[in-house]
C-alpha positions as CSV (number, residue, x, y, z in Angstrom):
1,X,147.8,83.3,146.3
2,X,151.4,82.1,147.7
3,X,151.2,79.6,150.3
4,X,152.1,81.8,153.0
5,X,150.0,84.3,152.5
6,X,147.4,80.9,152.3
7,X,148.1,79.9,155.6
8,X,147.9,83.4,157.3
9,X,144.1,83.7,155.7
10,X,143.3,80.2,157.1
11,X,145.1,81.0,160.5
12,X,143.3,84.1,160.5
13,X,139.9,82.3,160.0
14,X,140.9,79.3,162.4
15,X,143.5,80.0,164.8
16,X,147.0,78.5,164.4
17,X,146.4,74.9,165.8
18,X,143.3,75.0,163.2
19,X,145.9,75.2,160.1
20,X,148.2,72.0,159.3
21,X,150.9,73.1,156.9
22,X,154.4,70.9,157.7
23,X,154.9,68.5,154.9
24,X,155.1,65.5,157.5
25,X,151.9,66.2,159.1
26,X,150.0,66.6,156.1
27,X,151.1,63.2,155.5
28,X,148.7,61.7,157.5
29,X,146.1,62.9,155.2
30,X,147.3,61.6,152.4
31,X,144.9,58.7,151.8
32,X,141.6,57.8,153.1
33,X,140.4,54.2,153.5
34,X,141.7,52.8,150.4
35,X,145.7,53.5,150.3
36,X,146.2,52.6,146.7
37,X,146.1,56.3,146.1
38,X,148.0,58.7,147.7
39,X,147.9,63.0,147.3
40,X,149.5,65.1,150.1
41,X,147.1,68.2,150.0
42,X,148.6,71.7,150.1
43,X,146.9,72.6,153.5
44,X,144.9,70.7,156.0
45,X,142.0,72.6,158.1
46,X,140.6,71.4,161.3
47,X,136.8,74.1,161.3
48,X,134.9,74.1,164.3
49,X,132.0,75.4,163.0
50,X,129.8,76.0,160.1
51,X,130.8,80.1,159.8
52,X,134.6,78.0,160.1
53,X,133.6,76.2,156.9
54,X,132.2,78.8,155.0
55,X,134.6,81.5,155.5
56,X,137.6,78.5,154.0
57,X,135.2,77.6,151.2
58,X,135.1,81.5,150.4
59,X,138.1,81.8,150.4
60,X,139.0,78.9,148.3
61,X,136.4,80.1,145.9
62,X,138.3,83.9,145.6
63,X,141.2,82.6,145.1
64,X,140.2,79.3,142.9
65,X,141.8,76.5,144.9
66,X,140.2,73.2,145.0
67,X,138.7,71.8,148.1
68,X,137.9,68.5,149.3
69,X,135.7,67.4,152.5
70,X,137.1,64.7,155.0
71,X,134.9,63.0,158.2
72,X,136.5,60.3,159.6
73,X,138.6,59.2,156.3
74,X,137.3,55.7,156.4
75,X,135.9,55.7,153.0
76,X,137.0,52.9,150.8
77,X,136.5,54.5,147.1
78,X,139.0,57.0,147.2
79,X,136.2,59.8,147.7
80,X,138.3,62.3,150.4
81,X,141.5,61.4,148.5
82,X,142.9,65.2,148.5
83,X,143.6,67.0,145.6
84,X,147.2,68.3,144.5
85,X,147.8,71.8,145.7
86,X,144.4,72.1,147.0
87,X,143.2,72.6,151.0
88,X,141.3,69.0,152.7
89,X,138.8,70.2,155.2
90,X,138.7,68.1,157.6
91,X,135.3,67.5,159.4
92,X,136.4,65.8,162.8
93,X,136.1,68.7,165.1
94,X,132.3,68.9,164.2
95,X,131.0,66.4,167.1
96,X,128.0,68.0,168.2
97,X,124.7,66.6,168.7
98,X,122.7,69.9,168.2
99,X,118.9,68.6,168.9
100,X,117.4,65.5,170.2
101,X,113.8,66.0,169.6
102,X,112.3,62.4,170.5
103,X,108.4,63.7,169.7
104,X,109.0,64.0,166.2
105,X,111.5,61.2,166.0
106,X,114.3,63.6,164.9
107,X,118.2,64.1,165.8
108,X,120.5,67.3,164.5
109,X,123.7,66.8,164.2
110,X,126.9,68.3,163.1
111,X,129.2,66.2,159.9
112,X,131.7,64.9,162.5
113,X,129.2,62.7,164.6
114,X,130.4,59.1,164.9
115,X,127.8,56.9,163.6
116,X,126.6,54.8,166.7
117,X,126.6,57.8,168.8
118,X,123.6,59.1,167.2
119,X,121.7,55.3,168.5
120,X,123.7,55.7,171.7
121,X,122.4,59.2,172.1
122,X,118.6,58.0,171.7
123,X,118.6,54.3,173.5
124,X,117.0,55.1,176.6
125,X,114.3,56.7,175.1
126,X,113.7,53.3,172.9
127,X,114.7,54.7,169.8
128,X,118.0,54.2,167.3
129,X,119.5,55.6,164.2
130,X,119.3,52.6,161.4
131,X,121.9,53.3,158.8
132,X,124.7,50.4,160.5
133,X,127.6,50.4,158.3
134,X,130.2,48.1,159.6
135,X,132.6,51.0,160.1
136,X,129.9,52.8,162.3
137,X,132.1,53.0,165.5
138,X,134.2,54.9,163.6
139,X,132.9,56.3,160.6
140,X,131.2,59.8,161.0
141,X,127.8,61.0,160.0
142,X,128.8,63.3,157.2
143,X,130.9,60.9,155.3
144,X,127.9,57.9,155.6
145,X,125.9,61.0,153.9
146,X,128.2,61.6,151.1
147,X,128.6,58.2,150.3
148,X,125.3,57.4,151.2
149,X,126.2,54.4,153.2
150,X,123.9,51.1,153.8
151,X,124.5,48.9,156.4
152,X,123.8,45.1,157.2
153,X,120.4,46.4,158.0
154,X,120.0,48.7,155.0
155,X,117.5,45.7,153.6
156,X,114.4,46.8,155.6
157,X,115.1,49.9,156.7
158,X,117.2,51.3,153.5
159,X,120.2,53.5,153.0
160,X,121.4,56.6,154.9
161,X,119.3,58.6,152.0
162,X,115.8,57.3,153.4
163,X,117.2,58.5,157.4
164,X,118.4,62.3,155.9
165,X,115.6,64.1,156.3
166,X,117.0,67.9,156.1
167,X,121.0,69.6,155.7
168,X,122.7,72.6,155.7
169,X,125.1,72.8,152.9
170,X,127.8,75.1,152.1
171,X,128.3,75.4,148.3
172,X,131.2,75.7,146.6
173,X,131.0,79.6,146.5
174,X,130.7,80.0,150.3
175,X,126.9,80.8,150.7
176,X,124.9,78.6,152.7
177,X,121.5,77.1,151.5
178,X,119.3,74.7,153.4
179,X,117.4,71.8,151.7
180,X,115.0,69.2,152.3
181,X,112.8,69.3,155.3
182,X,113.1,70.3,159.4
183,X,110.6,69.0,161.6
184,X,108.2,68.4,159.0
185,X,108.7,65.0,157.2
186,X,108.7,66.4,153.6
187,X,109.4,69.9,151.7
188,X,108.1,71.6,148.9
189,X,109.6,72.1,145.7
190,X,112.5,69.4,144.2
191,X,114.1,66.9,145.8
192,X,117.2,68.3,145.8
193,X,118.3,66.6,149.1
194,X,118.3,63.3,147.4
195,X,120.8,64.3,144.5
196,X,123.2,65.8,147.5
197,X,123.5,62.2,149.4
198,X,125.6,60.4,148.0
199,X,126.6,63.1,145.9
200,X,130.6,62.2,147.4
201,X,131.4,65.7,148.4
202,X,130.9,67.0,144.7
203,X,128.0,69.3,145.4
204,X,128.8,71.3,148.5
205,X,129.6,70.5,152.1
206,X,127.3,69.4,154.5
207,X,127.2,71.3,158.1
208,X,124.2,70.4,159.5
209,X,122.4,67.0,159.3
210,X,118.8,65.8,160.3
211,X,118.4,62.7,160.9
212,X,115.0,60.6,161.3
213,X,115.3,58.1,163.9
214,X,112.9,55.0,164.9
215,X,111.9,52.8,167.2
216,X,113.5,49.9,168.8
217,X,111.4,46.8,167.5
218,X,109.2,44.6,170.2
219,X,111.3,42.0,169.8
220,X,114.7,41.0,167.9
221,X,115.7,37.7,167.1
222,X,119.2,36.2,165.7
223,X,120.3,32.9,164.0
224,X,123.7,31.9,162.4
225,X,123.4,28.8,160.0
226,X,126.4,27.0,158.4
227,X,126.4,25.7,155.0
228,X,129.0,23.4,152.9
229,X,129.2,26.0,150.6
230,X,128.0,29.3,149.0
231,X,125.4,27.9,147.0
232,X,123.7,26.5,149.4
233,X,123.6,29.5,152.3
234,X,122.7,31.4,148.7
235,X,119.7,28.9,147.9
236,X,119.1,29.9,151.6
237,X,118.8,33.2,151.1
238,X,116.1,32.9,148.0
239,X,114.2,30.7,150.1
240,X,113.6,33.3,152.7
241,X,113.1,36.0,150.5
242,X,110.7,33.7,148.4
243,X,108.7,33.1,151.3
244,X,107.4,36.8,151.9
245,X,110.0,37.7,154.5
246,X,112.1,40.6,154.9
247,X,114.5,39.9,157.1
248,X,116.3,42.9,158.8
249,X,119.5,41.7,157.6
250,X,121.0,38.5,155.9
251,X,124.3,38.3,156.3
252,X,127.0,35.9,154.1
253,X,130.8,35.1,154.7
254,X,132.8,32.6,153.1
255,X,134.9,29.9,154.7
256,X,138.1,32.5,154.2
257,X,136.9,35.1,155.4
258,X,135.1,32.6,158.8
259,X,138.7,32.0,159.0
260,X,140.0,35.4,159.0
261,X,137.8,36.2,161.8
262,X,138.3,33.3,163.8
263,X,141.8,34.0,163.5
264,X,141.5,37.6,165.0
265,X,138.5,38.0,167.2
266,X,137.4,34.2,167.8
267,X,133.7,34.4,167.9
268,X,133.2,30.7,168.0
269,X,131.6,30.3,164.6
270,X,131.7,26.9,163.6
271,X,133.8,25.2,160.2
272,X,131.9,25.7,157.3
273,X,131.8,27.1,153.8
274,X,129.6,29.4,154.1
275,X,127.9,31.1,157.0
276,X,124.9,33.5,156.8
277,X,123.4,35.7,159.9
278,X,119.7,36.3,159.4
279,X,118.1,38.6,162.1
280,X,114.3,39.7,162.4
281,X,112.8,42.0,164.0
282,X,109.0,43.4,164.5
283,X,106.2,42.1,166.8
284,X,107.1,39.3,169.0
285,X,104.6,37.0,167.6
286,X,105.0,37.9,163.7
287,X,108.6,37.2,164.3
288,X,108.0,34.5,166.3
289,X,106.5,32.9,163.5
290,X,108.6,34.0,160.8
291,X,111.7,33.3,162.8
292,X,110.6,28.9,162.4
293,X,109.7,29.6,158.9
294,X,113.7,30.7,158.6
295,X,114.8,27.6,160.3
296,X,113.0,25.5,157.7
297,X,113.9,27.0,155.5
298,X,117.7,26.7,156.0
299,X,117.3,22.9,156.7
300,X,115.7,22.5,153.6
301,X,119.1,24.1,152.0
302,X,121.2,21.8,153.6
303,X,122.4,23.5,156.8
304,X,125.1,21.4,158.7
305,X,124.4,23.8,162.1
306,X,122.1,26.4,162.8
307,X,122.5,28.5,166.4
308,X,119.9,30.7,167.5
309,X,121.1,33.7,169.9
310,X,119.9,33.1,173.2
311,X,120.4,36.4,174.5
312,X,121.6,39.8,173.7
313,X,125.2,39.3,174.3
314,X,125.3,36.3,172.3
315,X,123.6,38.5,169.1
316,X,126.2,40.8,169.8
317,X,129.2,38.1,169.5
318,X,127.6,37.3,166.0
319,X,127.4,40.7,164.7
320,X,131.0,41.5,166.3
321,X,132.6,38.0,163.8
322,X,130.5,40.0,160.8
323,X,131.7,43.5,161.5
324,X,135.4,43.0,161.8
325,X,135.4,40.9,158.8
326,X,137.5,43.6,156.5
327,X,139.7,44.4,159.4
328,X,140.6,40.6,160.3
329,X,141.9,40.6,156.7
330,X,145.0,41.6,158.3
331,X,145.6,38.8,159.9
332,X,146.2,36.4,156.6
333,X,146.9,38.3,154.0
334,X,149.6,41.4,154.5
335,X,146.9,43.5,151.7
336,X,143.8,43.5,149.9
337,X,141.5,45.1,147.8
338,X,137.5,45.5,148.7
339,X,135.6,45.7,146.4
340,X,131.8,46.8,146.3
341,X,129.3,45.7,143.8
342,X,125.5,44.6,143.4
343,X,123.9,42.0,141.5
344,X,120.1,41.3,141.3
345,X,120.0,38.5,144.7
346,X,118.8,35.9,142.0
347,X,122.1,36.1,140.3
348,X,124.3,35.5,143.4
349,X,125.0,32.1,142.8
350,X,126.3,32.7,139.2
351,X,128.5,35.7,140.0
352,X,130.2,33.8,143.1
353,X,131.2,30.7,140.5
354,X,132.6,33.5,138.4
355,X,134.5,35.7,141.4
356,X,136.0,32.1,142.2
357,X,137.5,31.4,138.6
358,X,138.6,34.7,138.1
359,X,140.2,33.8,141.7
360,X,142.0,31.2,140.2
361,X,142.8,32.4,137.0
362,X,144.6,35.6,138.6
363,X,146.0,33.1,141.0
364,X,145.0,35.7,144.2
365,X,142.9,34.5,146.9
366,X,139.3,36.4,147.0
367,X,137.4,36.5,150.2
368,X,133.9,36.9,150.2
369,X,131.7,38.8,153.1
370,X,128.6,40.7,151.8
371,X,124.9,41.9,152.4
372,X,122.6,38.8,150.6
373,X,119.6,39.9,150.9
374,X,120.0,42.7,148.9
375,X,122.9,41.7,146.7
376,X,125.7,43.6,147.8
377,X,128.9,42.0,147.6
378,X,132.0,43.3,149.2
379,X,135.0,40.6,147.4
380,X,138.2,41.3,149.3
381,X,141.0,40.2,146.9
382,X,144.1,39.6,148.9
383,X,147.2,40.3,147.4
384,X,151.1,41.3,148.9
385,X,152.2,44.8,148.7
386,X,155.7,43.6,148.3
387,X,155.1,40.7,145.7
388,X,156.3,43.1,142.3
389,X,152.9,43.2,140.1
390,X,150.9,41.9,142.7
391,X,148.7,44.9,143.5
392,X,147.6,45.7,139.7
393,X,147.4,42.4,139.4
394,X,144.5,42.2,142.4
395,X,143.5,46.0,140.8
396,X,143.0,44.2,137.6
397,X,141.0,41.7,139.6
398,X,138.3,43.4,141.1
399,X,137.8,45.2,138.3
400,X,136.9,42.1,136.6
401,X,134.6,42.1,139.2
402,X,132.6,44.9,138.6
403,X,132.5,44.0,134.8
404,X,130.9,40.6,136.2
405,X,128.4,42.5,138.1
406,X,127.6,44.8,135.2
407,X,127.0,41.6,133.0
408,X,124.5,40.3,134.9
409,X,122.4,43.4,135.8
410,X,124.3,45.0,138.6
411,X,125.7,48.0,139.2
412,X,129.2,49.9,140.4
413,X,128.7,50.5,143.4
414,X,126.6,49.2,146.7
415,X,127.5,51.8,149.3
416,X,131.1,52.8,149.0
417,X,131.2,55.0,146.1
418,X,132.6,55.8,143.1
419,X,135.2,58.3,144.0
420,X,138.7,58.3,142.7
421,X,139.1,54.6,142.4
422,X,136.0,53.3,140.1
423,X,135.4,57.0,137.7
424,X,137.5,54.9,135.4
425,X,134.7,52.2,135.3
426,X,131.8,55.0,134.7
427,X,130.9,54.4,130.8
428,X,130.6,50.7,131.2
429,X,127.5,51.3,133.5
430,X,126.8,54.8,132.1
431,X,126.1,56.4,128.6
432,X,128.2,60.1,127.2
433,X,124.4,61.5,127.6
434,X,123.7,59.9,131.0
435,X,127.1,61.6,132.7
436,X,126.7,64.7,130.4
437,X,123.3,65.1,132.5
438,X,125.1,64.8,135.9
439,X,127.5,66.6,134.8
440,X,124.8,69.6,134.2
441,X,123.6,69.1,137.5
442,X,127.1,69.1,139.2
443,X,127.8,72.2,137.4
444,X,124.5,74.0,138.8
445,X,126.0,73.6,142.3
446,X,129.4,74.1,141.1
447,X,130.2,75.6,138.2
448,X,133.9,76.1,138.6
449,X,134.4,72.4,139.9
450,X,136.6,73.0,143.0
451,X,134.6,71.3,145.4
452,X,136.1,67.8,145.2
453,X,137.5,67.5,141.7
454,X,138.7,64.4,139.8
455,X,136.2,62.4,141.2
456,X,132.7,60.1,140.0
457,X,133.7,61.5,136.3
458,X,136.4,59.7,134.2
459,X,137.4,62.5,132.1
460,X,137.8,65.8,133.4
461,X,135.4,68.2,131.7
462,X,134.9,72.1,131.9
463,X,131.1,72.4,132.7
464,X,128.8,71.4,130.3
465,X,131.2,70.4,128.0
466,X,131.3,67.4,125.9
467,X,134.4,65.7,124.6
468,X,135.2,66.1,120.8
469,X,134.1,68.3,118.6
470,X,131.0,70.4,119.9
471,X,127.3,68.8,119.9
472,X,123.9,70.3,121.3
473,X,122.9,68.1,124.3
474,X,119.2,66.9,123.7
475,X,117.9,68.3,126.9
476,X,120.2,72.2,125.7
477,X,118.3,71.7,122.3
478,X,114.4,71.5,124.2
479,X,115.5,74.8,125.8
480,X,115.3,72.8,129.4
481,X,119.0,73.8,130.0
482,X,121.9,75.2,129.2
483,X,126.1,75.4,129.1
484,X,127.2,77.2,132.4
């Protein structure tokens, strides 16, 4: 179809101010959260509603242009980086909390919803949505879903795939299908709503999300402890989780990254190497009690200065120095690279020494915040844009990084995704069968691959299809599937 005739069906679907078209505006969707890679799309569309959606995705499908879904474009992998001379739907106009529905601890909402305004919605009635990543004032619902975002408290209370309990989807065809569960806390048949989260926008678009939300805890306590060094606030970190607790977050930032955010918002945080922010929550008396076995514990590790949060505002001062950690960044180093790995907690230690030589033998500085207790690191490499070489250099970098990781029984990715930026990295982690099978799976939902191509998958594949010359997949050969 010509472009004109492209924006005319789009108009016709949603309205003139729905369709962005002039080169410079559709500029500003060039990149989302990681800038290293830049696509203008061919159109930009603003829906309002799920008929909005489906009648673009239809349309896209009929005429065999390539979509990709946006939220908030926050998303640090690349994953709603648009695709040449395809349309970027654009999710932000979807803002609606549908249903509050407190009795059976449930919330609908549409993919546009900011994060905390799902907890903000529920407060008074003592409840809160769990998933906390630190972009939450600004990252929406239906990307956290895609990407299937964690959160400093993701270590008790999990990722955004244990608070999705139900989703409307529009697949890549234009029909809509609904799966998982409604009010009910389960659904028959497979679990297909755990292959969509975090499926980054490859299996359909969601519309419609239900989220489970739960109770505010009896009682919430806070501590910040200072360390000389990583090590130590890491040998921390094993005590506590040694000793039977599960904290609901532990916390970690290194002495460049206190510095970055003492630099920018100033929360008081005292010199150190290494700072860690444990927080429990529960019964008052269990974490009464668990809360002193913390403190001994970090004493025993050599803590020069631990501060307990007297009251809620102070708690919130704390968690205000962790969450702008990436964005103080800005304030000493002109760019950087974050990174997002895991590595079993008990190789923390190990993989820090090695984050730090390779910090040295690139000769880029590497500043460390991350979730400890469950081994999530988030490396920012800092680098300068305008320093020829210097941004493959920190590129090269943090992809040492994930090989590190992988060496000592990680994985790619803690919560950001794979998208466009790490597919490259895919067969270190994953074998020709292992992506073959996803591949299958994709293909099931999407057999044409226009809904969000390029991404997750190195090399770009027609369904079912293996590189080379043609072999049988295992699972083809049992009859238990077959080439779309």
């Amino acid at each position: 179809m010509e472009r004109s005739r492209l924006i005319g069906a789009m108009q016709e679907i949603l309205g003139p101010d729905g369709v962005i078209h002039e080169r410079e505006q559709l500029r500003t969707y060039e990149c989302d959260g990681l800038m290293n890679y830049r696509v203008i799309p061919d159109l930009v569309v603003l829906p309002e509603s799920a008929e909005q959606v489906q009648n673009v995705v239809r349309l896209c499908y009929e005429e065999g242009i390539p979509f990709v879904a946006r939220g908030s474009g926050t998303g640090l992998s690349g994953g709603a980086l648009p695709v040449e001379a395809g349309v970027l739907i654009v999710m932000a106009r979807m803002r609606k909390i549908l249903e509050v529905d407190i009795p059976n601890q449930r919330v609908v909402v549409e993919p546009g919803v900011i994060n905390i305004w799902v907890s903000q919605e529920v407060a008074d009635d003592g409840y809160y949505y769990a998933p906390d990543p630190a972009s939450q004032i600004v990252s929406s619902i239906g990307g956290n879903l895609a990407e299937n975002s964690g959160g400093v408290h993701c270590l008790k209370y999990g990722f955004t795939t244990n608070h999705v309990t139900g989703a409307e989807v529009v697949l890549a065809d234009g029909s809509v299908v609904h799966i998982g569960g409604g009010k009910a806390p389960d659904a028959p048949g497979y679990e297909l709503l755990g292959a969509f989260v975090g499926s980054e926008g490859t299996l359909g678009i969601a519309t419609k999300i239900t989220l489970r939300i739960v109770r505010k805890p009896e009682s919430v306590r806070t501590l910040l402890a200072a360390f000389k060094d990583t090590e130590e606030a890491g040998g921390a970190v094993s005590g506590i989780i040694g000793a039977g607790i599960v904290p609901a977050a532990i916390e970690m930032m290194d002495a460049l990254t206190i510095e970055a955010v003492e630099t920018t918002v100033a929360p008081g945080f005292p010199e150190a190497g290494a700072i860690l922010i444990v927080e429990l929550d529960g019964p008052e008396a269990e974490v009464a009690s668990q809360f002193d076995k913390v403190i001994e514990t970090c004493e025993a590790n050599s803590a020069s200065e631990i501060r307990v949060a007297e009251d809620d505002e102070e708690r919130a001062l704390f968690w205000k120095g962790r969450k702008a950690a990436f964005g103080a960044m800005g304030s000493i180093s002109n760019d950087y690279y974050v990174q997002d790995g895991v590595v079993p907690r008990t190789e923390l230690g190990t993989v820090l020494k090695k984050i730090s030589a390779l910090s040295e033998e690139y000769g880029l500085r590497v500043a460390n915040v991350f979730h400890a207790g469950d081994g999530n690191l988030h490396p920012l490499v800092l680098y300068d844009n305008d320093v020829e070489g210097e941004a493959e250099r920190a590129e090269s970098l943090a992809g040492d990084i994930v090989f590190t990781c992988l060496e000592h029984g990680g994985s790619l990715t803690g919560e950001h995704g794979i998208g466009e930026d790490k597919k490259k990295y895919m067969p270190k982690m994953f074998t020709s069968d292992d992506m073959n099978v996803m591949q299958l799976l994709r293909c099931a939902f999407d057999p044409h691959q226009i809904c969000n191509p390029g991404k997750i998958f190195p090399t770009p594949r027609l369904c079912g299809e293996r590189p080379g010359p043609f072999h049988m997949h295992p699972i083809q050969k049992a009859g238990l599937a077959e080439n779309f």
